[in-house]
C-alpha positions in Angstrom: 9.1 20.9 15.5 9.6 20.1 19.2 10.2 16.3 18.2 12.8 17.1 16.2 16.4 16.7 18.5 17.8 19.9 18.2 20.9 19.2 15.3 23.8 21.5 14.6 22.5 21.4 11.0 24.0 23.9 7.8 20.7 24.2 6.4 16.9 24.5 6.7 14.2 24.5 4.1 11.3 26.6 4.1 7.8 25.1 2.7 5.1 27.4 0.5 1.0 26.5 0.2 1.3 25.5 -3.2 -2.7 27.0 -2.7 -1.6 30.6 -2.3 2.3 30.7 -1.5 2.2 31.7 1.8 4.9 30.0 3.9 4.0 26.9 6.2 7.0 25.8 8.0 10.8 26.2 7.7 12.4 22.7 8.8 16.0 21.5 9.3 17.4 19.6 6.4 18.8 16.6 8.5 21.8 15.2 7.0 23.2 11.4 6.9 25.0 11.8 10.5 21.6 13.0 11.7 19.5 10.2 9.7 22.1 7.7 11.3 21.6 8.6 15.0 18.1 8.5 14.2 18.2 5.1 13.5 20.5 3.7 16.2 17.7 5.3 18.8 15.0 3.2 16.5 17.5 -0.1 16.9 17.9 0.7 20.6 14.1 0.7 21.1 13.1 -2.1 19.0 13.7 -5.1 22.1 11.3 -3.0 24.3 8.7 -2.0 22.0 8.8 -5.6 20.3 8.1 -7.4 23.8 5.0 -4.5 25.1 2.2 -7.1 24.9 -0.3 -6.7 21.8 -2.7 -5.8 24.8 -1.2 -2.5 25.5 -0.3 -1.6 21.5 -4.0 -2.1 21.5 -4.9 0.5 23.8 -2.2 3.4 22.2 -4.3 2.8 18.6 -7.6 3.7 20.6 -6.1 6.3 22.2 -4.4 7.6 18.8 -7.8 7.5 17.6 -9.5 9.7 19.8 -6.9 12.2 19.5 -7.2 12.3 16.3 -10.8 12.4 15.6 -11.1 14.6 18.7 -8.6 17.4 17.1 -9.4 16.3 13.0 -10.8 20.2 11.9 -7.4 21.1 13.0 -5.3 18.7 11.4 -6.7 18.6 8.3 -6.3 22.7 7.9 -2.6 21.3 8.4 -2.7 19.0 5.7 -4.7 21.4 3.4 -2.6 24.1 3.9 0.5 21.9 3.0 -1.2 20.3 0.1 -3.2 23.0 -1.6 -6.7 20.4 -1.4 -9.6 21.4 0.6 -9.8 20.8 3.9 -13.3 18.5 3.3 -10.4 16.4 1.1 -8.1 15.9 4.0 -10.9 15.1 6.2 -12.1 12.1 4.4 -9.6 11.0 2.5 -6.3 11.3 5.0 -8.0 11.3 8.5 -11.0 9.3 8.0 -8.9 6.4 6.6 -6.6 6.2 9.2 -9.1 6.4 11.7 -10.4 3.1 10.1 -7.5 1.7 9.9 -6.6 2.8 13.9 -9.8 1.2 15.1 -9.3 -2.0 12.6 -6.2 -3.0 14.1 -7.2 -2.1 17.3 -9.8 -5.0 17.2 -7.9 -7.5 14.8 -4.3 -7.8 15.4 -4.4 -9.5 18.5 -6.1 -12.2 15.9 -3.8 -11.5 13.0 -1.1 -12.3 14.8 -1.5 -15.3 17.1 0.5 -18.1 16.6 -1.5 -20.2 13.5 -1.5 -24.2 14.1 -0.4 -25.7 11.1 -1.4 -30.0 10.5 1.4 -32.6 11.2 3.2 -35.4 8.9 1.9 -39.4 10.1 5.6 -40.1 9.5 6.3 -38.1 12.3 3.4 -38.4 14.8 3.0 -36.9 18.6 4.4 -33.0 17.2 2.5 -29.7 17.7 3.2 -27.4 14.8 2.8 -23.5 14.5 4.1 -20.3 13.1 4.2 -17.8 14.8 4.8 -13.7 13.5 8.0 -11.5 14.7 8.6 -8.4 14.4 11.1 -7.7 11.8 13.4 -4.9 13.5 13.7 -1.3 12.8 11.4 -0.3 9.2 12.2 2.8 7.1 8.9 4.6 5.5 9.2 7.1 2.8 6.3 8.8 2.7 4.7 10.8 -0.7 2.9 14.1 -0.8 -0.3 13.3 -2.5 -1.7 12.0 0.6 0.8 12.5 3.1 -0.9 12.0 6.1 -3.0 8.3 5.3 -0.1 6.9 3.4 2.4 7.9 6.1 0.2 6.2 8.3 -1.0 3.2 7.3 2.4 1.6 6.6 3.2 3.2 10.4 0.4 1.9 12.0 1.0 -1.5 10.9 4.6 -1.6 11.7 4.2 -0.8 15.2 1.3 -2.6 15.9 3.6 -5.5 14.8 6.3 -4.6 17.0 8.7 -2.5 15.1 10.2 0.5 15.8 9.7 3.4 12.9 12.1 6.1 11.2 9.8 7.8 8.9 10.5 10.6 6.2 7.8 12.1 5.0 7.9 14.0 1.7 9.9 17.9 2.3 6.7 19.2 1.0 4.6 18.1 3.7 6.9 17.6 6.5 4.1 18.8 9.0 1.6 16.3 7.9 4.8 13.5 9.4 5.3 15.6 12.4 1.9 15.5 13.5 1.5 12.3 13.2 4.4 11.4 15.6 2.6 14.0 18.0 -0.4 12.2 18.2 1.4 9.0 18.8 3.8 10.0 21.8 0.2 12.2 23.0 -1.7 9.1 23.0 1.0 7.0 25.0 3.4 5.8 22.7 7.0 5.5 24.2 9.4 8.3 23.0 11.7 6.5 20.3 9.6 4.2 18.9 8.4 6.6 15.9 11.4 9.1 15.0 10.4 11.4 12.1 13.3 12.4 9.6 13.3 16.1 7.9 14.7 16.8 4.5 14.8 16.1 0.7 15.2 13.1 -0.6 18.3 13.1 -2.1 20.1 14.4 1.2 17.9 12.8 3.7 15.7 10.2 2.2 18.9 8.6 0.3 21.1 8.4 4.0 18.0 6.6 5.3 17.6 4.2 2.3 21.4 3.6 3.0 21.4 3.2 6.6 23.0 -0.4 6.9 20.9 -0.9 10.1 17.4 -0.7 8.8 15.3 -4.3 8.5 12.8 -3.4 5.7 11.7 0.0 3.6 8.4 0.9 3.1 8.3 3.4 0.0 5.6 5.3 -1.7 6.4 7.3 -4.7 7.6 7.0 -8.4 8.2 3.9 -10.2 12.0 5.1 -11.0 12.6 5.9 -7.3 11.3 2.6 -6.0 13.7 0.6 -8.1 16.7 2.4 -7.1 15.6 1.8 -3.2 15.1 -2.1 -4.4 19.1 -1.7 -5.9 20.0 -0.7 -2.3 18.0 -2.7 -0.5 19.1 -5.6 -2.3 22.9 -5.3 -1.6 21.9 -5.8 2.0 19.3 -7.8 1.3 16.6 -7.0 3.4 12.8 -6.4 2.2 11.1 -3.6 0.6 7.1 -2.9 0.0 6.7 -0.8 -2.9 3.4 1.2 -3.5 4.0 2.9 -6.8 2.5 4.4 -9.8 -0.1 4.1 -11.8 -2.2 4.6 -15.1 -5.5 3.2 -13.7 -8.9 2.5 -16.1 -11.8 3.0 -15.5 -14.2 0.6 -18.3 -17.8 1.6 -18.7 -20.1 -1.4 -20.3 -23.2 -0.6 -22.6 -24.6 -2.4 -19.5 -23.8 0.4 -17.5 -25.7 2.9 -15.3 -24.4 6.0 -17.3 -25.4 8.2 -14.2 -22.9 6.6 -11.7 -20.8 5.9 -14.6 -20.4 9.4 -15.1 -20.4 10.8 -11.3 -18.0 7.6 -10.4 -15.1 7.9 -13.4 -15.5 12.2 -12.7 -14.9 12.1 -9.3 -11.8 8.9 -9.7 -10.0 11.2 -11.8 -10.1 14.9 -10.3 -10.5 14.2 -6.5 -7.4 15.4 -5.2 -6.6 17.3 -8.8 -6.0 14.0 -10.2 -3.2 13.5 -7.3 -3.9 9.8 -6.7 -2.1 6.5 -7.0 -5.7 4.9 -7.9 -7.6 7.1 -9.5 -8.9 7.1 -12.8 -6.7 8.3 -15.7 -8.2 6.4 -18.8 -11.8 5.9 -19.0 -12.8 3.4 -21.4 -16.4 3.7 -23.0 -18.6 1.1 -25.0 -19.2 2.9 -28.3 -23.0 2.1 -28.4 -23.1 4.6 -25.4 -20.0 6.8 -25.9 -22.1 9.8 -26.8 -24.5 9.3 -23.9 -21.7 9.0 -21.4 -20.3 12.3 -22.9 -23.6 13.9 -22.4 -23.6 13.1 -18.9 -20.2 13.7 -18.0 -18.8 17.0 -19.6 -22.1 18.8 -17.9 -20.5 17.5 -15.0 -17.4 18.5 -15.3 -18.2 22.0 -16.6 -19.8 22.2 -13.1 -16.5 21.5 -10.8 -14.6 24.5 -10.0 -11.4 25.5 -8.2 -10.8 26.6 -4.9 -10.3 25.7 -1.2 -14.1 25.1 -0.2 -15.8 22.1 0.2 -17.3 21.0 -3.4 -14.4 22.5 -5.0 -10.8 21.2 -6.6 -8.2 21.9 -4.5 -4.7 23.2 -6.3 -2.2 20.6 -7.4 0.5 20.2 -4.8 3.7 20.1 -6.7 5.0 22.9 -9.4 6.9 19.8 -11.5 3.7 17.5 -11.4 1.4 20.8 -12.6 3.9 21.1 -15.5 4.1 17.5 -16.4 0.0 17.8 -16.4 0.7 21.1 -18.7 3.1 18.8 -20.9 0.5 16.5 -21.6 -2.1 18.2 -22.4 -0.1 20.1 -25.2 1.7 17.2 -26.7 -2.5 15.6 -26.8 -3.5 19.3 -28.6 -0.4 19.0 -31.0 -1.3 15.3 -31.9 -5.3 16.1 -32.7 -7.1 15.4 -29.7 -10.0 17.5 -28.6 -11.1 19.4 -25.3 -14.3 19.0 -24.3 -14.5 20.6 -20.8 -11.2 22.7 -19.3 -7.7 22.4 -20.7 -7.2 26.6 -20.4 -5.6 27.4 -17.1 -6.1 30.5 -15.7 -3.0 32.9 -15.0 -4.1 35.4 -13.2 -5.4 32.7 -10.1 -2.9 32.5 -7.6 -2.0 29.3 -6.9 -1.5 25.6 -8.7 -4.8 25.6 -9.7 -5.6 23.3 -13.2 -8.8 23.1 -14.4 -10.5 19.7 -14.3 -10.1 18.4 -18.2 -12.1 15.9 -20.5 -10.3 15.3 -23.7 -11.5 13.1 -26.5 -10.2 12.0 -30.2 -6.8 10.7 -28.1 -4.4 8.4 -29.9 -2.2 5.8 -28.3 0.9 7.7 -29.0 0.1 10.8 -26.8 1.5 11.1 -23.1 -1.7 11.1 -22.0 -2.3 7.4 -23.1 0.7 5.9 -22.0 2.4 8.1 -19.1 1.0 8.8 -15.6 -0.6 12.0 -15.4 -0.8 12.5 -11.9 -3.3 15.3 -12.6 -6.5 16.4 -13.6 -6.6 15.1 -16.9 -9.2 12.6 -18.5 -9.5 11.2 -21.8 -12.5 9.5 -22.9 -12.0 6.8 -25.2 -14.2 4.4 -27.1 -13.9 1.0 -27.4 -15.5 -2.1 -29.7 -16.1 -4.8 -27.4 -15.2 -5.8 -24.1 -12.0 -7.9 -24.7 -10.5 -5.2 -26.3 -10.9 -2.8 -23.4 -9.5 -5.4 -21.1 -6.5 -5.2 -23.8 -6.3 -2.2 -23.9 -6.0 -2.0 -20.1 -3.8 -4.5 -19.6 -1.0 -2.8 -22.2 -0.1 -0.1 -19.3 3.4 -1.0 -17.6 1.2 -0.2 -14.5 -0.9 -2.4 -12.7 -2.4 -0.8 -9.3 -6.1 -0.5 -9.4 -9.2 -0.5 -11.9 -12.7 -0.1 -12.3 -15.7 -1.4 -14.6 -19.4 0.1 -14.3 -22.0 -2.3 -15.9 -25.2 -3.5 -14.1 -24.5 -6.8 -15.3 -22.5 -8.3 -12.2 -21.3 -11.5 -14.0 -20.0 -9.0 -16.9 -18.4 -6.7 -14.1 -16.9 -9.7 -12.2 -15.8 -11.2 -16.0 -13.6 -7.2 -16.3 -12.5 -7.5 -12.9 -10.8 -11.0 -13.2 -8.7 -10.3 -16.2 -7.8 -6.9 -15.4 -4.4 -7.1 -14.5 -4.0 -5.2 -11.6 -3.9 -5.2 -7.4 -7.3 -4.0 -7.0 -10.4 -3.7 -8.9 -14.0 -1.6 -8.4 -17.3 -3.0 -9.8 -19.3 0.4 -10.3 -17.0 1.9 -7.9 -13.9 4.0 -7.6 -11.0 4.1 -5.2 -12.6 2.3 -2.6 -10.5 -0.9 -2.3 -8.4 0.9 0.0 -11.1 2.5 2.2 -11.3 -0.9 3.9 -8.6 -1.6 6.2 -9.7 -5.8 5.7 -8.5 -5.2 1.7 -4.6 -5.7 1.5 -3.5 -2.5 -0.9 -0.8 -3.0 -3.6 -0.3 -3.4 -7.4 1.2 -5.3 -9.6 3.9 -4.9 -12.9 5.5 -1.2 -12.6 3.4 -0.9 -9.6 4.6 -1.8 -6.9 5.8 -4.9 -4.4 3.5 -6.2 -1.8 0.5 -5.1 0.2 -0.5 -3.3 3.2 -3.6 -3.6 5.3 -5.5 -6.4 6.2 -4.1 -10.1 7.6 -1.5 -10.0 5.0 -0.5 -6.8 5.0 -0.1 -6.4 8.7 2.1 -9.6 8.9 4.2 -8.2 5.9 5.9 -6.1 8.7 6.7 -9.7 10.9 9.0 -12.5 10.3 7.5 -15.9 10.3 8.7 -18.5 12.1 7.8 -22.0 12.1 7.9 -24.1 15.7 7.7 -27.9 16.5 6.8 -29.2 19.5 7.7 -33.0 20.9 6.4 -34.1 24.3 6.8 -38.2 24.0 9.4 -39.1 26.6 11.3 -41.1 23.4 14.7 -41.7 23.6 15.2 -41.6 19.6 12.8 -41.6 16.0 12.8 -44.6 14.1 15.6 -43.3 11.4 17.5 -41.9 13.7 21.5 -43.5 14.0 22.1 -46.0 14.3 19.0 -46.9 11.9 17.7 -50.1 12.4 18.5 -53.1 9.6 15.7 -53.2 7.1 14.9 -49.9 7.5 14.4 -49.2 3.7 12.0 -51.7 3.4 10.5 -50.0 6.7 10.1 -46.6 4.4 8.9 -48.2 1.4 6.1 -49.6 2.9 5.3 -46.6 4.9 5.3 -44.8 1.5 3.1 -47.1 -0.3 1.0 -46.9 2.6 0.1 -43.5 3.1 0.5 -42.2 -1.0 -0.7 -45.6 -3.1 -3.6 -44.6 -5.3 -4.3 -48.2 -4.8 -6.9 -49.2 -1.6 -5.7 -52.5 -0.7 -2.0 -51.6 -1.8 -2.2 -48.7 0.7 -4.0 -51.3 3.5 -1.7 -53.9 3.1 1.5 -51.9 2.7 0.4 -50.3 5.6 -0.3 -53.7 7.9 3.5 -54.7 7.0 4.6 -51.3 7.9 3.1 -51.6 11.2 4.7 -55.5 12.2 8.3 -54.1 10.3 7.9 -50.7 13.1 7.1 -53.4 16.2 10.0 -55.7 15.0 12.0 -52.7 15.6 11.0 -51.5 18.7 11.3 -54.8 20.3 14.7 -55.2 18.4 15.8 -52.1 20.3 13.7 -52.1 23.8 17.2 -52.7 25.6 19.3 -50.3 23.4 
């Protein structure tokens, strides 16, 4: 709360642990005037943070990091207590990737974003060419809830480290998660200003940001629906957006597969977090030759997980609306004949947003579960005939973020993984693709617009801009006015010359070229 400019504000908002209820915070809910000023301190800090050399940004990620991993036990009670997972959850998944990603960029950028030499033209010899990366101005992030400290973070990180200023929102339900982060910033050196985090909803606060005619890109995380009408706004002004929506990812086990990891990998996909992630698995996808084994492995498995704050244990599902869309699904799947085989009953009498991990079999295309994003600890295990039909089946989703396939067969797995239609993909692996900070992260279809991390992802938040160089004392080019008589016959040969599919047309195109180009420099040596 102490970064927050003290606002003469009509409102505040108070935030429960969706764990137990207990209150976390009480926050002001800043309006569009507030959201505006915000901004214009972002736009009056951008020419001095864009010109602090990559050098000194370098140093503040270090720094950043060893606050952070110095201090993680108590940030990620912070984040638990907002989110309702366990603290072993927020550890790993939200500190630990950042961290990554901190010391990443801390190495790389200086590489990633050096001019790049490009290769010159022979039509117009004695130029040095390059592109270099800009920052692009003042970015807007939107942050979600599911994750809110890693996926505030990454899209932060790499827009200062570029050379932007930030305005960030983080989700109302974890408001904390965004303020902490700007502490650790400013306590590791970064320049008051340069990060500004926004409090409030997002139809108060989030939509006066989105429409904030000063803003140079939006980053958003979040629904599909939401991300489109942030593209309608964006696009009356337009300025450019990276979108990291939802998804309805697969997970495809091969009778090739090692049903062990098959079973322990597709388990853990789909109810870490309670099933609150982007990429994690909703569908899993099983060869029918082994569809009973894999159930024998898995439901054990699953019968095993239980709920509660403690390391080992499901955390409590975050939002009320996402338990009850879970809830939704689950009975419109019951009403349409599918089967529980492990969960599904949720128990009334625990306090909190607690649902019980859930396998479900006998599902039918037509159920939510099939073709809607869950969002939740819900998994359906269906089988399949051969392999092109559960890369079809795959590829049907309007959703296109990530994937897996489990099979010890490599050139089978890498077979899956290049016609999956998706942004990322796991060979006998979950999730992972955005543990590394090299991968750029991002989907495709319904899921998103453009990628984050890596080389492209960090020079996503720059404009490029192309540079020529010309040293040669010349007074003027060949074609340059007045253009010397004959000098379509000069081109024509220079053409032929350097494109004929022809040897000896090329050499002797290019011989006349050369006497036609001395003819005219003597023709003009007293011009």
């Amino acid at each position: 709360m102490k970064n927050i400019k003290k606002l003469e504000l009509s409102e505040n908002y108070s935030v429960f642990s969706p764990a137990d209820g207990q209150e976390v915070g009480n926050y002001p809910l800043m309006d569009r005037a507030a959201v505006d000023e915000a901004v214009q301190r972002a736009r009056e800090r951008f020419p001095f943070w864009a010109d602090v050399p990559m050098t000194e940004r370098r140093k503040i990620l270090r720094k950043v990091a060893s606050v952070l991993s110095e201090n993680a036990d108590y940030y990620a009670e912070i984040i638990a207590r907002e989110t309702g997972k366990t603290k072993l959850d927020a550890l790993l998944a939200d500190i630990y990737s950042t961290l990554d990603l901190l010391k990443y960029y801390s190495k790389k950028a200086n590489k990633l974003l050096k001019p790049v030499r490009a290769s010159g033209n022979p039509l117009l010899p004695g130029r040095k060419l390059y592109y270099r990366f800009e920052p692009k101005g003042v970015v807007g992030i939107i942050a979600p809830w599911n994750y809110p400290f890693t996926l505030l973070a990454g899209p932060a990180i790499s827009a200062l480290t570029a050379g932007n200023t930030v305005v960030l929102k983080p989700s109302s339900q974890t408001t904390e998660s965004g303020l902490i982060f700007q502490e650790i910033m400013e306590k590791a050196g970064l320049p008051q200003g340069v990060i500004q985090v926004i409090t409030g909803n997002g139809s108060v606060t989030g939509q006066a940001l989105v429409e904030n005619h000063d803003l140079d890109m939006i980053f958003f995380t979040g629904s599909t629906q939401v991300g489109k009408d942030i593209n309608v706004q964006a696009a009356k002004r337009l300025i450019p957006t990276m979108m990291e929506l939802g998804g309805k990812d697969v997970s495809i086990v091969t009778r090739n597969a090692n049903l062990d990891r098959a079973a322990h990998g597709t388990l853990w996909g789909g109810i870490t977090n309670s099933g609150q992630t982007c990429i994690g698995t909703e569908l899993i996808l099983v060869d029918r030759a082994v569809y009973d084994a894999f159930l024998t492995k898995i439901v054990p498995l699953a019968k095993n997980l239980k709920s509660g704050r403690e390391a080992g244990q499901v955390g409590s599902m975050t939002m009320r609306s996402q338990f009850r869309i879970v809830e939704e699904q689950l009975k419109d799947a019951l009403e349409k004949g599918a089967s529980v085989l492990v969960g599904g009953k949720v128990d009334r009498d625990q306090k909190g947003l607690y649902f019980p991990p859930t396998i479900l079999v006998d599902t039918t295309p037509d159920m939510l579960v099939r073709k809607e994003e869950t969002f939740g600890p819900l998994l359906p295990v269906i089988p399949y005939d051969s392999l092109e039909e559960a890369v079809r089946m795959a590829n049907q989703s309007e959703y296109g973020l990530s994937g897996s396939v489990f099979t010890t067969d490599m050139d089978e797995g890498r077979w899956v993984a290049n016609r999956l239609k998706t942004g990322s993909v796991n060979i006998n692996d979950v999730l992972v693709t955005y543990a590394y900070p090299s991968l750029p992260f991002g989907g495709v279809k319904k899921s998103g617009i453009g990628s984050y991390h890596g080389e492209i992802g960090l020079r996503a938040f720059t404009n490029v801009k192309s540079v020529t160089e010309f040293g040669w004392n010349l007074k003027r080019e060949l074609f340059w006015y007045p253009v010397p008589e004959g000098g379509d016959k000069v081109a024509a040969s220079l053409l032929a010359a350097l494109f004929s599919g022809n040897p000896l047309r090329r050499l002797t195109s290019a011989v006349r070229a050369g006497i036609q180009v001395i003819q005219i420099a003597w023709s003009r040596r007293k011009q």
